[in-house]
C-alpha positions in Angstrom: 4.7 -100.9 9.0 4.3 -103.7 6.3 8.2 -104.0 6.2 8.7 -104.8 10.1 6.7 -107.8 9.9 7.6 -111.3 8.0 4.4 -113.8 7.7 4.9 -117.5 7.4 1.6 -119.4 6.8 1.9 -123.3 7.7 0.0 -124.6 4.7 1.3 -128.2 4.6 -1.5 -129.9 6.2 -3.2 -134.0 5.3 -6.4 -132.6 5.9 -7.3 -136.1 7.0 -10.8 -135.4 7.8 -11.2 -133.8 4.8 -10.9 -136.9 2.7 -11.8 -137.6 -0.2 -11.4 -133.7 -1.0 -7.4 -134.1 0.1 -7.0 -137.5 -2.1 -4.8 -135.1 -4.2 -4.3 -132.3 -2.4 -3.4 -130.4 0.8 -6.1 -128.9 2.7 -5.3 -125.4 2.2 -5.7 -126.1 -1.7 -8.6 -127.4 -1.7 -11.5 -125.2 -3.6 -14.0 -122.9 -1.4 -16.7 -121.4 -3.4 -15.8 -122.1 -7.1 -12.6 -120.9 -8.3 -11.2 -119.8 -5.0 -9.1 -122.4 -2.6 -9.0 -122.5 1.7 -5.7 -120.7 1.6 -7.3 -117.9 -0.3 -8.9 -116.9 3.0 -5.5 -115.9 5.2 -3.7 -114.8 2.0 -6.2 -112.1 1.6 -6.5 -111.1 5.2 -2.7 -110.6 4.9 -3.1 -108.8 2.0 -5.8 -106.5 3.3 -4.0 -106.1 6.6 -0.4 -104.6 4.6 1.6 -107.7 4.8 3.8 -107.9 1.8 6.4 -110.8 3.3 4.9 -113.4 3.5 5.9 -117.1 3.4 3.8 -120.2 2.4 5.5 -123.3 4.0 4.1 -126.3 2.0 5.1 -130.7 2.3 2.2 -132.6 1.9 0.7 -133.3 -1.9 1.7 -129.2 -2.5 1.5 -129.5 -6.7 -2.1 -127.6 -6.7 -1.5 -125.1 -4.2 1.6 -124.4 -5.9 -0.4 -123.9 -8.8 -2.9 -121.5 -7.6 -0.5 -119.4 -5.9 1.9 -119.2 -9.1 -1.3 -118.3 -11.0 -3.9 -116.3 -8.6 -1.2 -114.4 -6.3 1.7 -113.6 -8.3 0.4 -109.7 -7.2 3.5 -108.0 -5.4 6.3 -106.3 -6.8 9.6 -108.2 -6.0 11.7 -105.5 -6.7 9.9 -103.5 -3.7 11.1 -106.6 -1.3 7.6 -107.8 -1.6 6.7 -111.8 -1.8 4.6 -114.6 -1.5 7.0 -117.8 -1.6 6.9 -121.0 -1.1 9.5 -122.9 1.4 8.7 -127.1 0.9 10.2 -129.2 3.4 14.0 -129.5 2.0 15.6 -131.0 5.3 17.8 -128.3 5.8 18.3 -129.3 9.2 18.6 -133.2 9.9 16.8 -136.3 8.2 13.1 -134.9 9.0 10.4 -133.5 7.4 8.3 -130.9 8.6 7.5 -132.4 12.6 5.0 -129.3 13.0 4.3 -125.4 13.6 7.5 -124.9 15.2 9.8 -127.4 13.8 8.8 -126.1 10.1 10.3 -122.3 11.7 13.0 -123.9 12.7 14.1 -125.7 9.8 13.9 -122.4 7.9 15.8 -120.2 11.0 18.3 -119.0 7.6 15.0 -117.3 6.5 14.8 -115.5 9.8 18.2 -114.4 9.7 17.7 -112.9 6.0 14.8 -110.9 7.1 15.3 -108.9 10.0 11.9 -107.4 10.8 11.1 -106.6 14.1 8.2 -109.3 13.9 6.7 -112.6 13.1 3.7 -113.4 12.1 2.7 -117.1 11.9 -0.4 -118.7 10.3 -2.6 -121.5 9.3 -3.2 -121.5 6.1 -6.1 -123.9 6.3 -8.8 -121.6 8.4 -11.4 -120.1 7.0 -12.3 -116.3 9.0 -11.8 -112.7 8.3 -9.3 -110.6 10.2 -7.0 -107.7 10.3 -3.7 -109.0 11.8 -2.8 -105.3 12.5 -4.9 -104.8 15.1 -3.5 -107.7 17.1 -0.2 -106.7 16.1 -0.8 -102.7 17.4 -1.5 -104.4 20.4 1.1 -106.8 20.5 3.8 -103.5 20.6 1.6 -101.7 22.5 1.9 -104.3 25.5 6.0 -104.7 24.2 5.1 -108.7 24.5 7.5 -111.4 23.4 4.4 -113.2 22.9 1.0 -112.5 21.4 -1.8 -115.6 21.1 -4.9 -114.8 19.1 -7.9 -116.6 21.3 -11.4 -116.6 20.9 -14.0 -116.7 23.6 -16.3 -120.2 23.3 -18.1 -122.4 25.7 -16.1 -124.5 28.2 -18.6 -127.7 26.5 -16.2 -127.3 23.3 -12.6 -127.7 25.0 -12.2 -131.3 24.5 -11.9 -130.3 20.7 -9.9 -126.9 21.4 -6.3 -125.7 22.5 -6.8 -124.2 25.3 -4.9 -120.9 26.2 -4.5 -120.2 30.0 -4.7 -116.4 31.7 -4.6 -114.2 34.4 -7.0 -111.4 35.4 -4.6 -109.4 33.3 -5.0 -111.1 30.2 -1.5 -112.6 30.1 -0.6 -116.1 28.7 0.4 -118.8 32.0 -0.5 -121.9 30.1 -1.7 -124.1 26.9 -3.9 -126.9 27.4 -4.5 -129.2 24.7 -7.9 -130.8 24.2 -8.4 -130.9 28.1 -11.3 -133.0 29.9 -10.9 -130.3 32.6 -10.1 -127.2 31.2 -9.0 -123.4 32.7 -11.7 -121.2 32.1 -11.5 -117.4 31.7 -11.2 -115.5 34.8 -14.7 -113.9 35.9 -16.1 -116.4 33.0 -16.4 -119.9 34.4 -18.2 -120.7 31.9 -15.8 -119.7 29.0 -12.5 -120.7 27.7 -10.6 -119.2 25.5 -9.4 -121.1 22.2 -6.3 -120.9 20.4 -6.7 -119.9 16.8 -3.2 -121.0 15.4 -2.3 -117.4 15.7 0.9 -116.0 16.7 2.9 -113.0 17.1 6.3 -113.3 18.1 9.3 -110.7 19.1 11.6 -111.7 15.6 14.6 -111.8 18.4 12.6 -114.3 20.9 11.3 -116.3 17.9 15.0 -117.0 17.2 16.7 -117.3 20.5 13.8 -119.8 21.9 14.2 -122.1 18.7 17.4 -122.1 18.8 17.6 -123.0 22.3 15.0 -125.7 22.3 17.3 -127.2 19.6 20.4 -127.3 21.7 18.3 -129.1 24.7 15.6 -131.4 23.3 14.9 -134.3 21.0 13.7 -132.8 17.6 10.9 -135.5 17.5 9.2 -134.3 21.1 10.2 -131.1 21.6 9.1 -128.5 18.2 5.9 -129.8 17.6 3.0 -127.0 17.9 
């Protein structure tokens, strides 16, 4: 199961509010309990979960995390088709950096086409949690969705702060809200909303098609940010 599923963890973050702890760094590198670092937190929850593809896509002050990875992860066995590498922002496609989640996919679509699994698996790699993304996956095949969101249930108070995923009674996705004063609440929960956690699983076929189609029909700048 570990080889129909290639991970890319978005680990370029400012980490703004973070400051002065970012001064030289980008959030997911910066330390967490001694010798360990933010990104150490989703790296090992892919690890424990049998991802062995995984991809780390770095830009903003990446020296240290490129350090930590080259030094505390260099753990799988390439000649099994097993990795953790790092794709910086090289403007493969156009004069831009890294715009956000989805433009940093698209700029490294030649990835997807290299590694034909049958999903993808994309991350923050600044969140600190515990999770076993085979779960969500079984239940991504088991409901054959294009589209999997992980959520999480929290008070409607917090949504100014939150994504905000929208459903129906049957649990499936019919909008995205972000930071709304007036936000959709969870059917039969008035009271709840569900939160996006920067979690996604995507059909590797629909991943493709929809980037490439968003390409062909909107402005770079507005239209692949996530």
């Amino acid at each position: 199961m570990m080889k129909s599923v290639l991970t890319f963890i978005m680990a370029g973050g400012k980490g703004e509010r973070l400051y002065p702890l970012t001064r030289d760094r980008t959030k997911p590198a910066v330390p967490f309990g001694g010798i360990y670092r933010i990104i150490d937190f989703t790296l090992s929850n892919c690890i424990n979960s049998g991802l062995r593809k995984i991809y780390l896509l770095t830009q903003y002050k990446s020296a240290s995390l490129q350090r930590h990875i080259r030094l505390g992860w260099n753990i799988l066995p390439s000649e099994l088709g097993q990795f953790i590498e790092m794709l910086p922002a090289q403007q493969r496609i156009g004069d831009s950096w890294y715009l956000g989640t989805a433009d940093a996919i698209y700029q490294n679509l030649y990835t997807l086409e290299i590694d034909q699994t049958s999903e993808v698996l994309i991350l923050a790699g600044d969140h600190i949690y515990k999770m076993n993304y085979y779960t969500m996956i079984d239940l991504h095949r088991e409901k054959d969705a294009d589209l999997t969101v992980g959520v999480v249930a929290v008070d409607k108070a917090m949504a100014a702060h939150l994504g905000v995923v929208e459903v129906d009674s049957d649990e499936r996705v019919t909008g995205f809200q972000e930071k709304p004063a007036k936000p959709k609440t969870i059917p039969a929960h008035p009271d709840k909303i569900y939160a996006s956690m920067g979690i996604y699983v995507f059909k590797h076929a629909i991943l493709e098609e929809e980037l490439q189609e968003d390409a062909k029909t909107s402005s770079p700048r507005c239209s692949r940010r996530a």
